[in-house]
Structures are given as C-alpha cells and as structure tokens.
C-alpha positions as a Markdown table, in Angstrom:
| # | Residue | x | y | z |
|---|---|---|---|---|
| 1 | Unk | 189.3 | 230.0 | 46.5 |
| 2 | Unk | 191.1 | 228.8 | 43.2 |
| 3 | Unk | 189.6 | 225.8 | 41.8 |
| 4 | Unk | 193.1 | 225.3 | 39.2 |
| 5 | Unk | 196.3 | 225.3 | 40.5 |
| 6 | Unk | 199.3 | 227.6 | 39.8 |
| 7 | Unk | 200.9 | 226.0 | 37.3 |
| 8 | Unk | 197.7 | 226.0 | 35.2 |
| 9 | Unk | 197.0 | 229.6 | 35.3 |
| 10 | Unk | 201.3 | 230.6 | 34.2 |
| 11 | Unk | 200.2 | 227.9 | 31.2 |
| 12 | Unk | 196.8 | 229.6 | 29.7 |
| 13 | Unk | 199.2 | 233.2 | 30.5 |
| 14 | Unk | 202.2 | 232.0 | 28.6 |
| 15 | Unk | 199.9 | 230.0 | 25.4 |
| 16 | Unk | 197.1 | 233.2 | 25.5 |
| 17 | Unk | 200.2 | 235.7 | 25.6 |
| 18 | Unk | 202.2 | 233.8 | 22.7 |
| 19 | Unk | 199.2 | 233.9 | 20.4 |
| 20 | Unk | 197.8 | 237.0 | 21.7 |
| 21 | Unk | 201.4 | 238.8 | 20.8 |
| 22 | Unk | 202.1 | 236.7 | 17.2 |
| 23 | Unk | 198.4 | 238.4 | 16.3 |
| 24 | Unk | 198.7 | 241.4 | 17.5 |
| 25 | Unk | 202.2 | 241.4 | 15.4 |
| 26 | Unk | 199.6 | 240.4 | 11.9 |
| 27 | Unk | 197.2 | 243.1 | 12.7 |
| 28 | Unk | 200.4 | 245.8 | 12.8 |
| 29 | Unk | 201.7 | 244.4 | 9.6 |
| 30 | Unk | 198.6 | 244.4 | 7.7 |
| 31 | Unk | 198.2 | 247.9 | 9.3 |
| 32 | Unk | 201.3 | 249.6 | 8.4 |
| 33 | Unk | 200.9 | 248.1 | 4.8 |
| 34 | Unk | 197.8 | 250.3 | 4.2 |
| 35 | Unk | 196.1 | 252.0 | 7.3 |
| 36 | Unk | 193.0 | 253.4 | 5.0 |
| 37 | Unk | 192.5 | 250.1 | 3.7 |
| 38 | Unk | 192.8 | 248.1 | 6.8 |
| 39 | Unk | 190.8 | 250.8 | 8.9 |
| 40 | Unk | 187.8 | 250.9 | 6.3 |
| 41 | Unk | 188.2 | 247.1 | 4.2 |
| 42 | Unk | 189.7 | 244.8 | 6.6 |
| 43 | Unk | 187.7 | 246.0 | 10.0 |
| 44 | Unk | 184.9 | 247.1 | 8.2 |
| 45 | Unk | 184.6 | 250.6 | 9.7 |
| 46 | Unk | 183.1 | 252.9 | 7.6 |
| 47 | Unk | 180.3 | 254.5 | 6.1 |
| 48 | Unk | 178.4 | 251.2 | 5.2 |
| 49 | Unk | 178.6 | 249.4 | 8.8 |
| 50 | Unk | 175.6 | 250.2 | 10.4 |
| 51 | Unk | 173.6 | 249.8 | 6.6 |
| 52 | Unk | 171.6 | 246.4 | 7.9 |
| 53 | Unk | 170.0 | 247.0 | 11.8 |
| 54 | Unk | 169.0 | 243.5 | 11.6 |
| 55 | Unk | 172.3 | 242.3 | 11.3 |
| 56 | Unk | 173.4 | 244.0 | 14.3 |
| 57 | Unk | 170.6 | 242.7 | 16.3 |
| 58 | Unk | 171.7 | 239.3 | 15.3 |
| 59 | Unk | 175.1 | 240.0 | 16.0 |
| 60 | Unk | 173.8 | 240.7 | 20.0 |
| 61 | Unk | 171.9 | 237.9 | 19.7 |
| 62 | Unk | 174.7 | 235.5 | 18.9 |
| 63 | Unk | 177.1 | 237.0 | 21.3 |
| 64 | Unk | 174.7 | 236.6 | 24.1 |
| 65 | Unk | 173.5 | 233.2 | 22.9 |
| 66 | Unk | 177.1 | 231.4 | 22.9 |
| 67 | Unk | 178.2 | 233.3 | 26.5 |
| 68 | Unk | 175.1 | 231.7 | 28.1 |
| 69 | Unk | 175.5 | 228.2 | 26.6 |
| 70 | Unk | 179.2 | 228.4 | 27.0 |
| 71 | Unk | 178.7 | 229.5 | 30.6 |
| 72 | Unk | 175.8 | 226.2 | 30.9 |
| 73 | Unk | 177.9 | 223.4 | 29.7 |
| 74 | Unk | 181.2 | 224.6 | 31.0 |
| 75 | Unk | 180.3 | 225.0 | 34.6 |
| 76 | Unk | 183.8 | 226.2 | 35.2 |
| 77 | Unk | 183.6 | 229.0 | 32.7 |
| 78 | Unk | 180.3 | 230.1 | 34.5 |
| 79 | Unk | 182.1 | 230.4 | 38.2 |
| 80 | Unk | 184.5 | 232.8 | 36.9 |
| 81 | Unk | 182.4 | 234.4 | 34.3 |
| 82 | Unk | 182.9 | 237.9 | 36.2 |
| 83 | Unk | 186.4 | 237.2 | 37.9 |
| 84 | Unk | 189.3 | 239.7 | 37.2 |
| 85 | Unk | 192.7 | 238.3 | 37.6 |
| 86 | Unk | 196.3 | 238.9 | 36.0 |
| 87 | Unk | 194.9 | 236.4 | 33.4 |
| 88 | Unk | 191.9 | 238.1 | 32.7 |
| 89 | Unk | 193.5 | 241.3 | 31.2 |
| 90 | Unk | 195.6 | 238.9 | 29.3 |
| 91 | Unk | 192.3 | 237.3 | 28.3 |
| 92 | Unk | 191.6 | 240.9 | 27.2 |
| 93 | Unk | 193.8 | 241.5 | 24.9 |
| 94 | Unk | 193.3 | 238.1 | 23.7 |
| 95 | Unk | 189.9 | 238.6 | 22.6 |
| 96 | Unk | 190.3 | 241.8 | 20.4 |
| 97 | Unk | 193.2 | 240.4 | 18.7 |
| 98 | Unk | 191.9 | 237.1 | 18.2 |
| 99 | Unk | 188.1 | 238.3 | 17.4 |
| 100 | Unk | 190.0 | 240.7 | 14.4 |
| 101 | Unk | 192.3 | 238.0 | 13.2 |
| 102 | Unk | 189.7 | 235.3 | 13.5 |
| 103 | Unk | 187.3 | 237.2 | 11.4 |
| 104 | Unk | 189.2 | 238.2 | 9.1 |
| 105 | Unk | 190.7 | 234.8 | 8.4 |
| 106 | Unk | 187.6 | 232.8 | 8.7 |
| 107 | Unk | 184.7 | 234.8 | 7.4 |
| 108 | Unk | 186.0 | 237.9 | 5.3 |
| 109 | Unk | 189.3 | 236.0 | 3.0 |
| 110 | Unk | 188.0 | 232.8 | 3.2 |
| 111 | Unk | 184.4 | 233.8 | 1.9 |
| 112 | Unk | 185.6 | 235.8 | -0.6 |
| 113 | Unk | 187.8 | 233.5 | -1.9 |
| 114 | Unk | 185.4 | 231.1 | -2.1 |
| 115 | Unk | 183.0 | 233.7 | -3.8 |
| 116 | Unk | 185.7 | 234.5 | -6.5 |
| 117 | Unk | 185.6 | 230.9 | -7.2 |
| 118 | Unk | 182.1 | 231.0 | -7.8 |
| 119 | Unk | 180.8 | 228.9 | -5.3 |
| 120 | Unk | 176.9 | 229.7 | -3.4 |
| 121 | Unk | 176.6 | 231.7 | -0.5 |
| 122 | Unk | 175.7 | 228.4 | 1.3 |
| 123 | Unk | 178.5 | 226.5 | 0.5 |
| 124 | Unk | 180.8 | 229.5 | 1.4 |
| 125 | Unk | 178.6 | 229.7 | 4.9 |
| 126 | Unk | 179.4 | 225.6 | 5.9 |
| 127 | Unk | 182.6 | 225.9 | 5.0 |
| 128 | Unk | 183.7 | 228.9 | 7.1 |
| 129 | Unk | 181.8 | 227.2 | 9.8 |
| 130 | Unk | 183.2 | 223.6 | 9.4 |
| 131 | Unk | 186.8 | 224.9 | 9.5 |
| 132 | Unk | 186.0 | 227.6 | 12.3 |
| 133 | Unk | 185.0 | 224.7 | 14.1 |
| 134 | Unk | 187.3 | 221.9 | 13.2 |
| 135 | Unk | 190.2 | 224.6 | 14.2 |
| 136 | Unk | 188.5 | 225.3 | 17.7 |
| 137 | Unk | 188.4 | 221.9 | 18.4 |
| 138 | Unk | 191.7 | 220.8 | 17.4 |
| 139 | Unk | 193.7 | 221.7 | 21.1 |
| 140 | Unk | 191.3 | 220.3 | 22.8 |
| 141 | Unk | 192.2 | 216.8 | 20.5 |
| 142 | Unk | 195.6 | 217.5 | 21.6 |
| 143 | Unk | 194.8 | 217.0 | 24.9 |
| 144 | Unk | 193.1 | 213.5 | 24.3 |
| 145 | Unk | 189.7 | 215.1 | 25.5 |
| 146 | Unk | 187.5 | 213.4 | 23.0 |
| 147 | Unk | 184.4 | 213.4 | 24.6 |
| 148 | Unk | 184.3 | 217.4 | 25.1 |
| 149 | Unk | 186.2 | 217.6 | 22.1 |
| 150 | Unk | 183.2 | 217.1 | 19.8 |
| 151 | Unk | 180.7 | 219.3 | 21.5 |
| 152 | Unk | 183.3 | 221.9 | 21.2 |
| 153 | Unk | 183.2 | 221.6 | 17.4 |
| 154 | Unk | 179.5 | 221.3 | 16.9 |
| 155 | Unk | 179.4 | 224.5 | 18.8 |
| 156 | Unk | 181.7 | 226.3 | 17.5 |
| 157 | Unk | 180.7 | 225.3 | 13.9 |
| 158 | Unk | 177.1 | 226.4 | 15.0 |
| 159 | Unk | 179.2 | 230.0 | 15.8 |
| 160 | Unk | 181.1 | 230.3 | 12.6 |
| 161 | Unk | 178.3 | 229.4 | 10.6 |
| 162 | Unk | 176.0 | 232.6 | 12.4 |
| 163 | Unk | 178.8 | 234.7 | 12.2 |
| 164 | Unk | 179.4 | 234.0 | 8.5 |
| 165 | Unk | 176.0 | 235.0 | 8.0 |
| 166 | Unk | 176.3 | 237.8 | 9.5 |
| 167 | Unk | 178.8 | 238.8 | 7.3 |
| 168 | Unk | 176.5 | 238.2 | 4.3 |
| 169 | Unk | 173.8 | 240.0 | 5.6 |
| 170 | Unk | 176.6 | 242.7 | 6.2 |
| 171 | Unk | 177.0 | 242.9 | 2.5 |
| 172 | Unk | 180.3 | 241.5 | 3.7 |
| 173 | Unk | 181.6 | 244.1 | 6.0 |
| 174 | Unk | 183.2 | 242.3 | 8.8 |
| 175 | Unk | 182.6 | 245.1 | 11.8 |
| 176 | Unk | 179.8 | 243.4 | 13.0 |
| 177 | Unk | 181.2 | 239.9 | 13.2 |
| 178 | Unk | 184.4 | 240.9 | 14.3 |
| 179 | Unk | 182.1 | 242.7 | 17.5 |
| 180 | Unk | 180.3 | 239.5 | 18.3 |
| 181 | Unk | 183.1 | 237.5 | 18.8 |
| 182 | Unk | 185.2 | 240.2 | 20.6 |
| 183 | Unk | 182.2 | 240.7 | 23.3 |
| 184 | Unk | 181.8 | 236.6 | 23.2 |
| 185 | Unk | 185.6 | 236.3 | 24.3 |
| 186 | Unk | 185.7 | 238.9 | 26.5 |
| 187 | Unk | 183.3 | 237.0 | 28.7 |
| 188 | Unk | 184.7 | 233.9 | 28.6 |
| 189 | Unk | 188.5 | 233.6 | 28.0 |
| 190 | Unk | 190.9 | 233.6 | 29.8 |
| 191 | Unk | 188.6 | 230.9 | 31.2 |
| 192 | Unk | 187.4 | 228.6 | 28.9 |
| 193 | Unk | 191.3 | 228.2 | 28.2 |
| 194 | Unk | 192.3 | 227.5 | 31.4 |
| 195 | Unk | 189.1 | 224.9 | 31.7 |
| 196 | Unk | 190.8 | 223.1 | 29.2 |
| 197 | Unk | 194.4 | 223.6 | 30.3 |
| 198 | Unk | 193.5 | 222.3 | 34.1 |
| 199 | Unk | 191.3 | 219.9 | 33.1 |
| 200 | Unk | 187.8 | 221.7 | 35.1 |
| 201 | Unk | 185.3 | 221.1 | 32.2 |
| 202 | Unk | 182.9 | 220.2 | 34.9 |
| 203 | Unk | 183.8 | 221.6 | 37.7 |
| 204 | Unk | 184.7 | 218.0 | 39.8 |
| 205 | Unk | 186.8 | 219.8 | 42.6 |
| 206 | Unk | 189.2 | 217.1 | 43.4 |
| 207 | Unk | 190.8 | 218.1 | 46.2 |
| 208 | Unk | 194.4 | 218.0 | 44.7 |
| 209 | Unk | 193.1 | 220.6 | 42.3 |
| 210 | Unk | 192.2 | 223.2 | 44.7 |
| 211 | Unk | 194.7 | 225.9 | 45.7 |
| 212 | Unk | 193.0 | 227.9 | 49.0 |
C-alpha cells in the first residue's frame, strides 16, 4: 500500500531526474576538461585517500548517524527506507551525482577559497555548514513548511559541518566526504523528497492520501 499518491511520486521523478541530469551534465564537463585532474583532485582518488583511518571511521559514523535520525524524525522516510521502486533507481543516480557535486561545491571549492583568503579552519568549517544547511532547507521554505523547515537546516548544518571536517582531517581530499553523503542518500532519497513533495513528514495517513 502507497501512502502518496501518483501524482506525487511523477513530481519527486521529474524534479530528482531534472537535477540528477543538469549534475550529471557538470561532472562530464569538468571531466572531459581534465580526466587526471578530476579523477585524482576533484574526487579525491588517489594515493593519499586512505592516509587518515580515523577519518574514515568518522565518515561511517556520520553516514550511519544521519540515516538513523533521518529515518526517526521522518517517519515516512523510515517506512520505505528498504523499498525499491521506479523512483528509487532514480533516487540512485541521484545520490552519486548529487553526493560528488555537493561535495565538491560545499566542502572542497568553498573551503579552499575561503583558505586562500586566509580565513581559520573554523570559520571555513561553519561556513560550509551554515550554507549546506541554509541551501537544504530552502525547498522545503518554498513549500511554506516552516515548522519542518528549521529542523531541516539545523540538521543538515550539523551534516555539513561533520563532513567539512572530515575533509580537513582528510588533508582536504574529498573521497571520503563525497562517500558519506553518497551512502547517506542512497538510503534515504528518493524518499525524503517525496516526504516533502506529498506532504507525509509524519506519516498522518489521511485517507485521501492513500493509493491501495
């Protein structure tokens, strides 16, 4: 039994396809540009990945940390946490294209810049979490959820700050952040999504809602 109708489900497709295909379009550019650079600077995947153990423990940590709170709060995200639909293999593809852009954007450019202009570790650490989060929380704004709206950034601020450590205690290679949010998104997009896009944040079946 579907607990969102129809008309939900072709919406998270069409708006998790849309972005899913504009990234997957940056990730060819930047690859075609340079393959050796993008391969070993922008992913992170070289000889130097696996340098800190620590950081890779954290970056299960997180990963498994944010699923199960994600899964707590958003009751909806939890009941379909292991369901595999049509939108689930778009969900897919969303999270690798989405965890490599995202990380990429967020942590690795926006770090460095901030480095380049001098500025602490700590300051570059709140601000890639602060706009991670602000960012995150902005569609749900659009939908004139404000009372999920801000738990959603908190959260998701809480995530881009981690991750952005991560990346420090990476010595800046992004592999392992860019894994931790990939694994975090394959669990719970498409859902968390179509939550927002059918309205299920807490799971109230009203009975209008529910396609048998």
């Amino acid at each position: 039994m579907k607990n969102y109708s129809a008309g939900a489900e072709q919406t998270t497709g069409w708006v998790l396809g849309g972005l899913s295909l504009a990234l997957t379009s940056s990730i060819i550019f930047w690859y075609v540009g340079n393959p050796t650079q993008f391969i070993e600077h922008r992913l992170g995947i070289n000889s130097e990945a696996f340098n800190n153990p620590i950081a890779w423990l954290l970056t299960i940590v997180i990963a498994v940390g944010y699923i199960m709170y994600t899964a707590k709060v958003v009751p909806f995200v939890n009941e379909h946490l292991f369901t595999f639909t049509w939108l689930k293999v778009i969900g897919i593809w969303a999270a690798f294209v989405s965890g490599i852009v995202e990380e990429i954007l967020f942590r690795q450019v926006l770090m460095d810049w901030l480095m380049s202009l001098h500025y602490s570790v700590v300051i570059q650490v709140l601000v890639s979490g602060v706009i991670f989060g602000v960012v995150h929380g902005a569609w749900i704004f659009l939908r004139g959820e404000f009372k999920i709206a801000l738990p959603v950034i908190l959260s998701t601020t809480v995530l881009g700050g981690l991750l952005a450590i991560v990346y420090v205690m990476s010595d800046r290679n992004i592999l392992a952040p860019i894994v931790s949010h990939i694994i975090i998104n394959l669990f719970i997009e498409p859902w968390l999504i179509l939550s927002a896009v059918s309205g299920s944040w807490d799971d109230k079946h009203e009975e209008d809602k529910i396609i048998t």
